[in-house]
TORTORFI-780578 format. One record per residue (C-alpha): residue number from 0; x negated, y negated, z; residue in three letters. Coordinates in steps of 0.25 Angstrom, whole numbers, plus 5000, padded with zeros to 4 digits. Each point is the difference from the previous one (the first is absolute). Layout:
<pts>
+-----+------+------+------+--------+
| num |   px |   py |   pz | residu |
+-----+------+------+------+--------+
| NUM |    X |    Y |    Z |    ala |
...
+-----+------+------+------+--------+
</pts>
This chain:
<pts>
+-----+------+------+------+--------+
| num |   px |   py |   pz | residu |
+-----+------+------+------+--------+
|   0 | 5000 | 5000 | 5000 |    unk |
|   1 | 4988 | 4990 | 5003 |    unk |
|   2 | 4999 | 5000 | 4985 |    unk |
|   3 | 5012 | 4994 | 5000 |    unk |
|   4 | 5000 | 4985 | 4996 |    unk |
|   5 | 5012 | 4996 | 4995 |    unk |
|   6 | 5010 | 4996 | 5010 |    unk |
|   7 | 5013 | 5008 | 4994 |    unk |
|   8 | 4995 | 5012 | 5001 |    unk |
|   9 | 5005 | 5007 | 5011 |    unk |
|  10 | 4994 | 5015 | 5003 |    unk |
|  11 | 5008 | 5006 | 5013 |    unk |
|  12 | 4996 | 5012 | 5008 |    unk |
|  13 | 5011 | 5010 | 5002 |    unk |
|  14 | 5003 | 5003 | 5014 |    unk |
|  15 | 4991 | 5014 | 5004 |    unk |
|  16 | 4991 | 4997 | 4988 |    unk |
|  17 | 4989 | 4993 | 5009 |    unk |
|  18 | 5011 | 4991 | 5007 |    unk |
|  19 | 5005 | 5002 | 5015 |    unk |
|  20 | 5014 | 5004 | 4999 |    unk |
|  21 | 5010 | 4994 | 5010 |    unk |
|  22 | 5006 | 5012 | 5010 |    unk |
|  23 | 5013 | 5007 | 4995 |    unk |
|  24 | 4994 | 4998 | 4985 |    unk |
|  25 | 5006 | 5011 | 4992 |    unk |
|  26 | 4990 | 5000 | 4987 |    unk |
|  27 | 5010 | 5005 | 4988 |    unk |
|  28 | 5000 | 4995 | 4984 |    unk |
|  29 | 5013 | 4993 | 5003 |    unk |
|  30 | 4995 | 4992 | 5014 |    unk |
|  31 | 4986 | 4997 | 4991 |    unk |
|  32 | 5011 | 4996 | 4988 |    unk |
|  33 | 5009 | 4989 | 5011 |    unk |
|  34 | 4986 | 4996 | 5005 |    unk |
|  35 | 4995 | 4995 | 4984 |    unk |
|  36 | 5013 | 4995 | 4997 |    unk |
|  37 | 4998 | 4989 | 5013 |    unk |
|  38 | 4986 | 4998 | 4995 |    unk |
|  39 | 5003 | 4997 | 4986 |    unk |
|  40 | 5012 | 4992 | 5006 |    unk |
|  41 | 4993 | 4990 | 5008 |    unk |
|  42 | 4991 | 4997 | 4988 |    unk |
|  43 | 5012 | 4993 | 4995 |    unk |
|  44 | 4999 | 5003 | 4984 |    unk |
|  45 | 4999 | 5011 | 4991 |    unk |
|  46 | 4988 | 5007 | 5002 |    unk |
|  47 | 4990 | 5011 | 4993 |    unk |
|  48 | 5000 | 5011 | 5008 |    unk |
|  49 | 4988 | 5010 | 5000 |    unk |
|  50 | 5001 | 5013 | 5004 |    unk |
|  51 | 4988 | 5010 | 5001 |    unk |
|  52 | 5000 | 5014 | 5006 |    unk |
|  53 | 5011 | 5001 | 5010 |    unk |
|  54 | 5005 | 4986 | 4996 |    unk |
|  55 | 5004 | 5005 | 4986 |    unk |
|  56 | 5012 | 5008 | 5007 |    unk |
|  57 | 5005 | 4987 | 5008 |    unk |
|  58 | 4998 | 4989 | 4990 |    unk |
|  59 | 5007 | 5010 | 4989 |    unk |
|  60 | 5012 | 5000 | 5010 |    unk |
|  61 | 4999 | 4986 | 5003 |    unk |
|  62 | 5002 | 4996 | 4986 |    unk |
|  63 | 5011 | 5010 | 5000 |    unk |
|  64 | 5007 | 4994 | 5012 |    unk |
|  65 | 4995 | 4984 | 4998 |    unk |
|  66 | 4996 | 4997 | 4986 |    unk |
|  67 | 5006 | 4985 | 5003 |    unk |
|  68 | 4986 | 4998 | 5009 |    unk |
|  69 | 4991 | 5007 | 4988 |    unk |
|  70 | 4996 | 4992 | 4989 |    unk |
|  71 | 4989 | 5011 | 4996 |    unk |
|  72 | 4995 | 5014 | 5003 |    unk |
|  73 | 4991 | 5011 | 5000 |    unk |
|  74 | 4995 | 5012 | 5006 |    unk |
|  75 | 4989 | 5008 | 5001 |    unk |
|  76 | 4992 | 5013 | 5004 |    unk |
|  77 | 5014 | 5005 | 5009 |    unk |
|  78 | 5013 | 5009 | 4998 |    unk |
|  79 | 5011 | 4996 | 4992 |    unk |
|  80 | 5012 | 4997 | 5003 |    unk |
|  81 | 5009 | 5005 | 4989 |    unk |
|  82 | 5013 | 4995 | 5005 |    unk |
|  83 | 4995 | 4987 | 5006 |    unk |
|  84 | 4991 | 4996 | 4987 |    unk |
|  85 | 5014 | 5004 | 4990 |    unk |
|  86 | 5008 | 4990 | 5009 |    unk |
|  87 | 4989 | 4990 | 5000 |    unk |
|  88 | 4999 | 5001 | 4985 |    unk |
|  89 | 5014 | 4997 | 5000 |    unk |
|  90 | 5002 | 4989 | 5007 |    unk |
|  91 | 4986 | 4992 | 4995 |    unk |
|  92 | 5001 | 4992 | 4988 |    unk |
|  93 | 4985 | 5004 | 4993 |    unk |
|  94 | 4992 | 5012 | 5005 |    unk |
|  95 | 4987 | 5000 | 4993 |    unk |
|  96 | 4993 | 5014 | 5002 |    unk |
|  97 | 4985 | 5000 | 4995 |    unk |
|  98 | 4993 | 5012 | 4999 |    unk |
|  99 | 5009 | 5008 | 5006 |    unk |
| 100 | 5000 | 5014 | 4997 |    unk |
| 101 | 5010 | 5007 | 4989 |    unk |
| 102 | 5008 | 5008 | 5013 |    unk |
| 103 | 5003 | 4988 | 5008 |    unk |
| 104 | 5004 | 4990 | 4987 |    unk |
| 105 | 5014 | 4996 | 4998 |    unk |
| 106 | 5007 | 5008 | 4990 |    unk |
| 107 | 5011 | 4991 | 4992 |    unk |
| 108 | 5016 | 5000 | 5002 |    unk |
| 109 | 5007 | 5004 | 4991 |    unk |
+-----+------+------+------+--------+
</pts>
């Protein structure tokens, strides 16, 4: 993060990934999921969400639940979420996929 400079990027640590978690913490994908959306939230504009490894799952469903707060995104090196990327597909306007290989390419409607 120290490498970092530009002051609208944000990098938050997920809770039991290096952060103290509060007592009572119960660490599931939809808790994580309510946890981002309040981040994004308080930025106060659509935003481009990142996701790596375990936060491919959680930005794929945030699209999916929120695409209002998204203006782009992307994700890499994680699971995905079939059903969480179809209904984000859905509801953004322009995906752009680049290099993406031929299994996980959108076939056409119709």
């Amino acid at each position: 993060r120290s490498h970092l400079s530009r002051r609208d990027v944000l990098a938050p640590s997920l809770r039991r990934f290096g952060v103290p978690t509060p007592p009572g913490f119960q660490p599931t994908k939809e808790i994580y999921v309510e946890w981002l959306i309040g981040e994004i939230e308080g930025v106060g504009a659509p935003v481009d969400l990142v996701g790596h490894d375990w936060g491919s799952l959680l930005v794929q469903r945030v699209v999916s639940l929120r695409p209002d707060l998204i203006r782009t995104w992307a994700c890499g090196d994680g699971p995905f979420d079939r059903a969480a990327s179809r209904a984000a597909r859905d509801d953004v306007r322009d995906v752009r996929l680049l290099r993406v290989p031929p299994y996980l390419r959108t076939r056409k409607r119709g």
